[in-house]
C-alpha positions as a printed NumPy array, in Angstrom:
array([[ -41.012,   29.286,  119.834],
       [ -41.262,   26.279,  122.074],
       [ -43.004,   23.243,  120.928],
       [ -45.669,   21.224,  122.356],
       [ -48.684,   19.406,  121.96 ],
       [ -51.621,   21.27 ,  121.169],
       [ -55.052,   20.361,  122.652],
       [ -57.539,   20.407,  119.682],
       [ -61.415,   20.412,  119.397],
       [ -63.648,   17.786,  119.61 ],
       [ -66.953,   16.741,  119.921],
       [ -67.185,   13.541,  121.154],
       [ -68.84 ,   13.093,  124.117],
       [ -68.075,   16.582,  125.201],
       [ -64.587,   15.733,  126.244],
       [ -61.101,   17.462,  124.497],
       [ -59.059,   15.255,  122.622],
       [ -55.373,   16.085,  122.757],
       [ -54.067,   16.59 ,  119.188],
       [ -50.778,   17.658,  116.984],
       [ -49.853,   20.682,  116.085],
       [ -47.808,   24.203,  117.062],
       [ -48.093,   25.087,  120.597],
       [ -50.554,   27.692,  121.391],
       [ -47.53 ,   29.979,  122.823],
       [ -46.774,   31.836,  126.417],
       [ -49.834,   33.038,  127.244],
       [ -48.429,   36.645,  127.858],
       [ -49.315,   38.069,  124.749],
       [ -48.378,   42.11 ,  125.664],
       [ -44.267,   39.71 ,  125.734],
       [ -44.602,   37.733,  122.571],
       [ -45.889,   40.989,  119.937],
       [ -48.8  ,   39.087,  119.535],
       [ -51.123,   40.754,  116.534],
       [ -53.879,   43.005,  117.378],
       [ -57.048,   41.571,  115.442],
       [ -57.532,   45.223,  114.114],
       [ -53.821,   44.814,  112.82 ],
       [ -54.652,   41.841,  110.881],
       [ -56.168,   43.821,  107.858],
       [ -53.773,   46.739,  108.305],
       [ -51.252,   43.962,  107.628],
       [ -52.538,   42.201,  104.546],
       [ -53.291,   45.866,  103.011],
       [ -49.769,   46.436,  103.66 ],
       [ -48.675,   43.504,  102.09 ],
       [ -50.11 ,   43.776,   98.841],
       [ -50.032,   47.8  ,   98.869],
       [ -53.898,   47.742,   98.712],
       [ -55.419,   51.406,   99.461],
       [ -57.745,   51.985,  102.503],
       [ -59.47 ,   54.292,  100.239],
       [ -62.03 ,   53.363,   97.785],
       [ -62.608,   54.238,   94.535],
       [ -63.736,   52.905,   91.155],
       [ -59.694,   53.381,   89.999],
       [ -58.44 ,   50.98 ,   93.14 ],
       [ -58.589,   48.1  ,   91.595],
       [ -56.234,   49.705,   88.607],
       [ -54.166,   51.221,   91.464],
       [ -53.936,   47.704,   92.69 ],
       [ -52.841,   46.035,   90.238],
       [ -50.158,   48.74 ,   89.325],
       [ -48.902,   47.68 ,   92.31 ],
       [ -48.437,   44.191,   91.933],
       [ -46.583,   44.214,   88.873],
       [ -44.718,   46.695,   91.044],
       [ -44.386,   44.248,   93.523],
       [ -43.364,   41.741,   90.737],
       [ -40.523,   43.912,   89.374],
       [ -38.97 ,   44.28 ,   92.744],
       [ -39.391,   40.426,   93.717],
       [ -37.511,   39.976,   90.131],
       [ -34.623,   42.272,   90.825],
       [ -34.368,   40.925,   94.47 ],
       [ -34.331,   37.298,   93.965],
       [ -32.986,   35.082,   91.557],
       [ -34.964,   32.076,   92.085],
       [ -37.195,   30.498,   88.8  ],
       [ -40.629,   31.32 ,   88.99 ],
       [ -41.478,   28.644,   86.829],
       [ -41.658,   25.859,   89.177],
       [ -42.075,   24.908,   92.698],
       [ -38.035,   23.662,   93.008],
       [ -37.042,   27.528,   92.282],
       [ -38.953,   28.631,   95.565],
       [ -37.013,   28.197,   99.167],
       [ -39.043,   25.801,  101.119],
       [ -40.525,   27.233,  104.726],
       [ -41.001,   25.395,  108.012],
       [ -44.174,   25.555,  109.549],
       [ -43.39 ,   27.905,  112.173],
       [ -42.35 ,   30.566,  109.777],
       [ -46.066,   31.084,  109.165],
       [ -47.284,   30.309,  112.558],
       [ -49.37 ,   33.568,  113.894],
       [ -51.712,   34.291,  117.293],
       [ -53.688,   36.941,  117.212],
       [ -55.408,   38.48 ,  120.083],
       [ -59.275,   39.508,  120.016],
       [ -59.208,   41.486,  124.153],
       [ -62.96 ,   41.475,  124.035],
       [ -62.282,   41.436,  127.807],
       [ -59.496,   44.342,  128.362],
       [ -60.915,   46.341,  125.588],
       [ -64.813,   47.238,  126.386],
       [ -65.006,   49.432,  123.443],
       [ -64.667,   46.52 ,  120.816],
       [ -67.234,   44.324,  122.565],
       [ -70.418,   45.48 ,  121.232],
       [ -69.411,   44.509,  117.343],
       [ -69.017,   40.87 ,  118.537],
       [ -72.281,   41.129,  121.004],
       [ -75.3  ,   38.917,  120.787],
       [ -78.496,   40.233,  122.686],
       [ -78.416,   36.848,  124.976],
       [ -74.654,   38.516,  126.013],
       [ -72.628,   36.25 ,  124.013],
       [ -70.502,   35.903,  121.131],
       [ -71.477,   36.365,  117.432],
       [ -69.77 ,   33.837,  115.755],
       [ -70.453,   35.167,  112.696],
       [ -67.565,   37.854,  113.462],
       [ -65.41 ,   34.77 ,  114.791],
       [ -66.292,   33.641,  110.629],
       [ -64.543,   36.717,  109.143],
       [ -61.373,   37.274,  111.682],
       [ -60.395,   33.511,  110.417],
       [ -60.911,   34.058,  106.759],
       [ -58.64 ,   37.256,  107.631],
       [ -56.366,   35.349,  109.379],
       [ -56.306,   32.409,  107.265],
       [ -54.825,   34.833,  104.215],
       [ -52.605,   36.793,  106.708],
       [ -50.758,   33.087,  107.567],
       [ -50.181,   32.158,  103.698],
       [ -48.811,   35.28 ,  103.15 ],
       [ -46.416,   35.044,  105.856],
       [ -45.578,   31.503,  104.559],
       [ -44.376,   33.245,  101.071],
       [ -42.901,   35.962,  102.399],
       [ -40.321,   37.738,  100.785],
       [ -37.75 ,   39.554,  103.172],
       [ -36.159,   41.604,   99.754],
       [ -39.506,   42.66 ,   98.683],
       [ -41.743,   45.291,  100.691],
       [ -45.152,   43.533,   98.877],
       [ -46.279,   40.161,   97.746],
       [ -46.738,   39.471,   94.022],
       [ -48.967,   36.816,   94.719],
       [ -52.681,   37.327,   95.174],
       [ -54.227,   34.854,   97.766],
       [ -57.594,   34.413,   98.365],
       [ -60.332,   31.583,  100.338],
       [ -60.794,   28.567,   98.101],
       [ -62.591,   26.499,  100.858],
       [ -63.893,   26.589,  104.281],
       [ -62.83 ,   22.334,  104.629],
       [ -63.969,   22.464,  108.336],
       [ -64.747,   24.069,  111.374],
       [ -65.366,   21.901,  114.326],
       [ -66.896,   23.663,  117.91 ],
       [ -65.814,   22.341,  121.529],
       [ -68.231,   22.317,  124.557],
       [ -67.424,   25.977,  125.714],
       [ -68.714,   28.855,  126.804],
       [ -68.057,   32.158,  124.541],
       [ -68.224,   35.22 ,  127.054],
       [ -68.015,   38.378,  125.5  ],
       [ -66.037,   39.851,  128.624],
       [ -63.06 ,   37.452,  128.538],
       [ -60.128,   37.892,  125.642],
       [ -59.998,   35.712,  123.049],
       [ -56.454,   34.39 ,  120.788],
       [ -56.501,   32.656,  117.605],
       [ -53.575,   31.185,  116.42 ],
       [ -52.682,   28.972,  113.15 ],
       [ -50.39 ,   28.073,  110.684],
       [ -50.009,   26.406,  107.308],
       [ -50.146,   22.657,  107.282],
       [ -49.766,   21.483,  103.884],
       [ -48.714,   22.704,  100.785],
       [ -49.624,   21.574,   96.956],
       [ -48.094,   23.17 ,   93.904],
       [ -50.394,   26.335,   94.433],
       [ -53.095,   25.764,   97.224],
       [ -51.999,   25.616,  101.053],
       [ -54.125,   23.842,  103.535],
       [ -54.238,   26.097,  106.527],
       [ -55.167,   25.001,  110.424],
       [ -56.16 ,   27.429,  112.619],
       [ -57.563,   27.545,  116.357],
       [ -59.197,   29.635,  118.862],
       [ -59.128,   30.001,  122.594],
       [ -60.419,   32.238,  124.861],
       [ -59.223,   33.107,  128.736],
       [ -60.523,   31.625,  131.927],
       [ -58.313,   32.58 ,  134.748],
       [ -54.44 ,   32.433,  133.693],
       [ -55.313,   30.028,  130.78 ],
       [ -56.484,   29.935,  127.14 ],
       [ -58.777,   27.426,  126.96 ],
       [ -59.692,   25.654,  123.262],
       [ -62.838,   26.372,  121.697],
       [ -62.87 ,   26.084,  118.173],
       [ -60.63 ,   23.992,  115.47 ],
       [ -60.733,   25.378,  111.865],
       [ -59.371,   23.858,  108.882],
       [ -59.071,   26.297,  105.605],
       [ -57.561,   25.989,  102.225],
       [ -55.882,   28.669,  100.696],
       [ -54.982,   29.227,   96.551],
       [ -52.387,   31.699,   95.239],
       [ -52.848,   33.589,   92.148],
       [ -50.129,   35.956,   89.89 ],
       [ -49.687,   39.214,   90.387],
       [ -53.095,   39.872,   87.863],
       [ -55.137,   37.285,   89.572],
       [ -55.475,   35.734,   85.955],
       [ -53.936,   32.271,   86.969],
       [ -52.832,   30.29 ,   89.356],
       [ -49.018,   30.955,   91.178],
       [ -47.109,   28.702,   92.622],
       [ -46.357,   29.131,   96.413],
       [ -42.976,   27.83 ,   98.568],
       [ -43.402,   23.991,   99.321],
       [ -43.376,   23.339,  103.125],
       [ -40.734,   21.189,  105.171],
       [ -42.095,   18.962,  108.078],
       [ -39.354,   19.154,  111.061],
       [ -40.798,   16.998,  113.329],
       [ -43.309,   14.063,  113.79 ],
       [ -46.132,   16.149,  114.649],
       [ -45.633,   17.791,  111.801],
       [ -45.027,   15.354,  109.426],
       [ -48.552,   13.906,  110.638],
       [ -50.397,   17.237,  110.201],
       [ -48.609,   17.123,  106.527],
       [ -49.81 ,   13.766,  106.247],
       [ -53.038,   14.508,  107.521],
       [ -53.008,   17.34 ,  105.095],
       [ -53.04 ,   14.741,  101.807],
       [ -55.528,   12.678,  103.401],
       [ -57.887,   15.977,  103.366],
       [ -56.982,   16.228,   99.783],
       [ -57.722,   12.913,   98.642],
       [ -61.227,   12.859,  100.945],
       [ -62.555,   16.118,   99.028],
       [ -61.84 ,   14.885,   95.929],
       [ -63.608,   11.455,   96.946],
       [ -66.245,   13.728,   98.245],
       [ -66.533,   16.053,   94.984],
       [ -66.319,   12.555,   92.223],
       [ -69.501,   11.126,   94.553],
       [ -71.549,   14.304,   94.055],
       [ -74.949,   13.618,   93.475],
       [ -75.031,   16.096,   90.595],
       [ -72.943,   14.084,   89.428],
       [ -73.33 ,   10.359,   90.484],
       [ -76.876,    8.969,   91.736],
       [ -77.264,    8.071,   95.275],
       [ -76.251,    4.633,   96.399],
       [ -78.877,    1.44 ,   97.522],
       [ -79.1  ,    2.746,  100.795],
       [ -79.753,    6.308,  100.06 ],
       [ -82.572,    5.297,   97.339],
       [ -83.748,    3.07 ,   99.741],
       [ -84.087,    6.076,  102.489],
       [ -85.83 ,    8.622,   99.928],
       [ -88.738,    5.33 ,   98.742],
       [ -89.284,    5.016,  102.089],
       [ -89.809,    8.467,  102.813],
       [ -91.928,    8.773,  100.049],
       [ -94.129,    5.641,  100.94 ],
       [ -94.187,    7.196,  104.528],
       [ -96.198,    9.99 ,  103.448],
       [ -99.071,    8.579,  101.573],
       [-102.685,    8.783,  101.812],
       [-103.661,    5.342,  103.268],
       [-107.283,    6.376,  102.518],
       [-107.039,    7.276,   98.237],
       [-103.473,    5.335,   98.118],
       [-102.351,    6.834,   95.159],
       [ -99.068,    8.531,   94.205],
       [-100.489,   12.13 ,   93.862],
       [-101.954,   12.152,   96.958],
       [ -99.61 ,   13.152,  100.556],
       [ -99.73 ,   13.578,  103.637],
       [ -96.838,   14.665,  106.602],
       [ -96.455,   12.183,  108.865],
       [ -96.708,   13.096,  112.747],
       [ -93.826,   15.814,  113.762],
       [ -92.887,   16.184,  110.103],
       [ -92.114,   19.439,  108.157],
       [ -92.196,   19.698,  104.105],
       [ -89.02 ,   21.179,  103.355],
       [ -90.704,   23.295,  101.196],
       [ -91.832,   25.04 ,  104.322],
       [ -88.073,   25.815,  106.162],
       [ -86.871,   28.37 ,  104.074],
       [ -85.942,   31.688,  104.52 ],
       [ -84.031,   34.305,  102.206],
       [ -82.167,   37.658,  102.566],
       [ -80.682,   39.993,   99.629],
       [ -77.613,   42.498,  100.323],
       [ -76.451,   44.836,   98.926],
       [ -72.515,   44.155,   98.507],
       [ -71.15 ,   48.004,   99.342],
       [ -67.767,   48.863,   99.558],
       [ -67.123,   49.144,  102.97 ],
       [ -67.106,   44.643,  102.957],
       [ -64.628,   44.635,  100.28 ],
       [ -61.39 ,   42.79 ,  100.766],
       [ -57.813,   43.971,  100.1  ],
       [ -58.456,   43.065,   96.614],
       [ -61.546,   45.08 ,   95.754],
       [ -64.07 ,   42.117,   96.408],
       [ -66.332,   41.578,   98.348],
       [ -64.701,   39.555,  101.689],
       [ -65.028,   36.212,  102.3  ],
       [ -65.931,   36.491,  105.431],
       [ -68.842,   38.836,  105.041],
       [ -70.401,   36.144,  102.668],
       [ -69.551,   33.411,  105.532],
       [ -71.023,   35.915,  107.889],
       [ -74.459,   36.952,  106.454],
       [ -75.425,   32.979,  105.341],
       [ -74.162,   31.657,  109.06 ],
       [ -76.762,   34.211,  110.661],
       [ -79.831,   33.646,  107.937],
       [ -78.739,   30.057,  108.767],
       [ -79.112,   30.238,  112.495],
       [ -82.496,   32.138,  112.01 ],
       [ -83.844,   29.376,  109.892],
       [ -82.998,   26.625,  112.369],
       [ -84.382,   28.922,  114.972],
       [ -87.42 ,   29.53 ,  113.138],
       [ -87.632,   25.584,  112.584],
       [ -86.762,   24.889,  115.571],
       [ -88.835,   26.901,  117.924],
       [ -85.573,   27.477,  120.446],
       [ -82.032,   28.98 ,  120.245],
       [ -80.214,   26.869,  118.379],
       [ -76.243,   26.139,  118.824],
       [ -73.792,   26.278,  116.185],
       [ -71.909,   22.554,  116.037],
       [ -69.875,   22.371,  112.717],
       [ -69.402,   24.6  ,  109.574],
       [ -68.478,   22.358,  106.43 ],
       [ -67.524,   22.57 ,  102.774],
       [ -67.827,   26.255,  101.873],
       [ -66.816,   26.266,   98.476],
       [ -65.865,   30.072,   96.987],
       [ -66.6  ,   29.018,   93.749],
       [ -67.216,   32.958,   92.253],
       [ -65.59 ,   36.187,   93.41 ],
       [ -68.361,   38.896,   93.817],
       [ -67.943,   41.953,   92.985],
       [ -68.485,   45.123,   94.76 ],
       [ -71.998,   46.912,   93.709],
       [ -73.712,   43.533,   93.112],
       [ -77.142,   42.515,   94.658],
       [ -76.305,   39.486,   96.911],
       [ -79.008,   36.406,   97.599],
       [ -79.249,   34.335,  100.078],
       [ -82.025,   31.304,  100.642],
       [ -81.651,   29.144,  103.32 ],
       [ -83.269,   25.846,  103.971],
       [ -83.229,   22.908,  106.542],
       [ -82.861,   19.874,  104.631],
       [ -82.018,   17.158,  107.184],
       [ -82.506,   16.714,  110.984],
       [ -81.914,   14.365,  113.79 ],
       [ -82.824,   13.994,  117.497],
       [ -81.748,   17.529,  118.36 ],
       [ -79.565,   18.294,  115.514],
       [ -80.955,   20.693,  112.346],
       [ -78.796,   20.67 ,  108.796],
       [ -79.48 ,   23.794,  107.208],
       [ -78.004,   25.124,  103.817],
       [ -77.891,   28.404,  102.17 ],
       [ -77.208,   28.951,   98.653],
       [ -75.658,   31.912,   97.373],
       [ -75.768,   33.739,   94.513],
       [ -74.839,   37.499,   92.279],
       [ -76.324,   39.695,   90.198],
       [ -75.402,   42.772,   89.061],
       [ -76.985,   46.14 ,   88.908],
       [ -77.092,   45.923,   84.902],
       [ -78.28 ,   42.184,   84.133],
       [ -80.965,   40.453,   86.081],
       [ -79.222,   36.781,   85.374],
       [ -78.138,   35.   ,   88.726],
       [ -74.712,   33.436,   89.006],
       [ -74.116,   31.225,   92.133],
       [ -71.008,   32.22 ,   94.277],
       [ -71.118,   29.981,   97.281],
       [ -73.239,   26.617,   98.904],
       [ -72.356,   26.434,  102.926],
       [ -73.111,   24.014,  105.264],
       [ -74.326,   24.247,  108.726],
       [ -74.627,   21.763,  111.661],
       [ -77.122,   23.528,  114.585],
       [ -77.951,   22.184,  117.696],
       [ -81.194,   22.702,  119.289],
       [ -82.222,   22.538,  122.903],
       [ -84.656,   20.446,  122.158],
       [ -85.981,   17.575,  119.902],
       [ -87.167,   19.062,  116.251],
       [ -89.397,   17.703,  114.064],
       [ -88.922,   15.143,  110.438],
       [ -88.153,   17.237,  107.594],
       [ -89.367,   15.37 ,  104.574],
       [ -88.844,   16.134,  101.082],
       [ -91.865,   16.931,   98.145],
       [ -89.679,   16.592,   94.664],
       [ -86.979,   14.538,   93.2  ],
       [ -84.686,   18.022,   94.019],
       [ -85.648,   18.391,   97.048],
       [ -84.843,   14.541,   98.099],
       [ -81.218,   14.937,   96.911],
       [ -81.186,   18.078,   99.123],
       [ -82.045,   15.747,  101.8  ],
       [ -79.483,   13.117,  100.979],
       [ -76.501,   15.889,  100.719],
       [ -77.116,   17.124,  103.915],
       [ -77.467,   13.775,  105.532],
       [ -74.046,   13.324,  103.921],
       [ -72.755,   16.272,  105.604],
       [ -74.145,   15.734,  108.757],
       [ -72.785,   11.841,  108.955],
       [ -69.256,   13.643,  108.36 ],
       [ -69.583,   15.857,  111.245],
       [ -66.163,   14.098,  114.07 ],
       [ -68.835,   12.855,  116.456],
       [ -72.056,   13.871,  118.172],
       [ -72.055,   16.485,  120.948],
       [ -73.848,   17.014,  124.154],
       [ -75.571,   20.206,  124.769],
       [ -74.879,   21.912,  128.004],
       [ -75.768,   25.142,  129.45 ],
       [ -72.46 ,   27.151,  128.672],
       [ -71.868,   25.797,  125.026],
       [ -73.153,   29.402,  123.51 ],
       [ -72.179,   30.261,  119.772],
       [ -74.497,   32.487,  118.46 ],
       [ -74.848,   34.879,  115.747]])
């Protein structure tokens, strides 16, 4: 596999930046074996000798099979298990995988990734990376001995997913390719990207950075993975880079605000929201009023409940990441429509923390709420949360972030309650840590 630079995402100014990485590969795909994206779960099931049956018994079945799994990956190999030095190391090419979505040469698939403007639901886009993102670690730990994986390896966080300035027709193909980055003792960062085909070319449209955990063979702790050798500048920058994501989420996590209160500036912000909203006529504290072109943000919610069924499970007998990613993205773009009062354009997808694994038969809600805009731009996040059939207590599962784009200027969002203001300061935080600001044109269509 030849080498080269690889033209990454970007949003600044609407211009491509050129970045480091694998090379996107020939773009021949029928002469490379690329993957089908309907092989990608056939794959993974394969891998961990997960049933495409369901049953209440397949997650027994499962696990029978991992310790199967186990056994042979202990009579194959000789290599410790108890540390990271026991495992051979992998380059990053080993995991490196494209994958082709032929929207374009394949009518038949088109209509599951069709929007009703005749674009491209990216909410689809949401679950073939999650899909792909576990297909590449597994290829990074692969054992050639051993028919299945021991390990169990599932989403631990959506870091980042940055959109370029292109168009997303549903009548051209589209690739994705990634591979894994950076390796700790038992997480993998993973970088993926997607292009899609004008003329003889794949052309960049989305960057995507995920990190992966691995689990034993029970998915009752953690499991160490094979540590990952740098062969080349590039890489040893994306490895680099790799630490330097590390370092900034666990800057990002210690400066919570539910755990840290917000700095001078950001009290500063909230009293002078607050000040901006009073009654010049009573002036009291009690009594409020919206400025001009001002929501409450008690007024830009919306919320959905699904029921999880077991046709969205994932190879493990969960419910799939990407599902979850895909159901709060679209109640998400319908709340900054709704707010809005025009289409709105998907710009960046940040910090999606899996923080719960939910289980097949449980009730599934989702609220969604704008809680910080700009200019053009809406910050909407949607909080999700379990319940099963049996007990009525609520158990939250995932917080995502969303950065929309709207053709058109949208109005103040302003915040009622203490909460609600450090709603307001979170997503100003994740909006300021969006790469740059983007230009709306005509062809930039992501929709649900």
């Amino acid at each position: 596999m030849r080498r080269a630079a690889l033209r990454l995402c970007a949003l600044g100014k609407g211009q491509l930046t050129p970045g480091r990485g694998l090379t996107q590969g020939p773009q021949n795909p029928k002469k490379q074996g690329i993957f089908h994206i309907h092989e990608v779960r056939d794959k993974l099931r394969e891998i961990v000798g997960a049933s495409t049956n369901w049953s209440p018994f397949s997650l027994l079945c499962l696990s029978f099979l991992k310790l199967k799994a186990e056994r042979e990956r202990e009579l194959g190999l000789k290599e410790s298990e108890n540390c990271q030095d026991g495992l051979p190391p992998r380059r990053m090419k080993d995991s490196y995988i494209e994958v082709l979505l032929p929207l374009g040469s394949e009518p038949e698939l088109r209509e599951k990734y069709l929007t009703v403007q005749n674009t491209v639901r990216f909410g689809r886009i949401l679950e073939d990376l999650d899909s792909l993102g576990v297909l590449i670690c597994y290829m990074h730990n692969k054992i050639h001995s051993a028919k299945m994986s021991p390990l169990s390896i599932v989403t631990a966080l959506v870091d980042k997913i940055d959109m370029c300035k292109k168009s997303l027709s549903p009548e051209q193909d589209i690739k994705f390719s990634g591979h894994v980055s950076w390796v700790g003792k038992t997480s993998m960062e993973v970088k993926m990207q997607m292009f899609q085909l004008h003329g003889d070319e794949f052309c960049p449209v989305l960057d995507a950075t995920f990190v992966m955990v691995a689990r034993d063979s029970e998915n009752k702790g953690p499991a160490f993975v094979n540590p990952l050798i740098p062969e080349s500048p590039e890489e040893e920058e994306l490895f680099r880079q790799g630490e330097l994501n590390k370092g900034r989420r666990i800057a990002f996590s210690s400066t919570s605000l539910l755990k840290m209160a917000p700095s001078a500036e950001e009290r500063t912000t909230i009293h002078e929201m607050f000040l901006s909203t009073l009654d010049p006529k009573t002036i009291s504290f009690r009594s409020r009023v919206l400025p001009s072109n001002a929501v409450w943000m008690e007024n830009s919610k919306l919320k959905s409940l699904e029921i999880c069924h077991p046709q969205e499970r994932n190879i493990f007998n969960r419910i799939f990441g990407g599902f979850l990613m895909r159901k709060a993205y679209e109640l998400a773009w319908a709340t900054a429509c709704s707010f809005g009062g025009s289409r709105p354009f998907v710009v960046a997808v940040d910090d999606i923390m899996f923080q719960k694994p939910v289980e097949v038969g449980s009730l599934l809600f989702l609220s969604s709420q704008v809680c910080f805009t700009q200019n053009n731009y809406i910050q909407v996040r949607v909080h999700s949360e379990v319940a099963s059939l049996q007990e009525k207590q609520h158990t939250t599962t995932n917080v995502f972030h969303f950065t929309f784009m709207s053709e058109k200027e949208v109005p103040l969002v302003f915040p009622k309650t203490y909460g609600e203001s450090m709603l307001y300061l979170d997503g100003q935080r994740h909006f300021n840590s969006m790469s740059g600001p983007a230009t709306l044109r005509k062809d930039y269509l992501v929709e649900p």
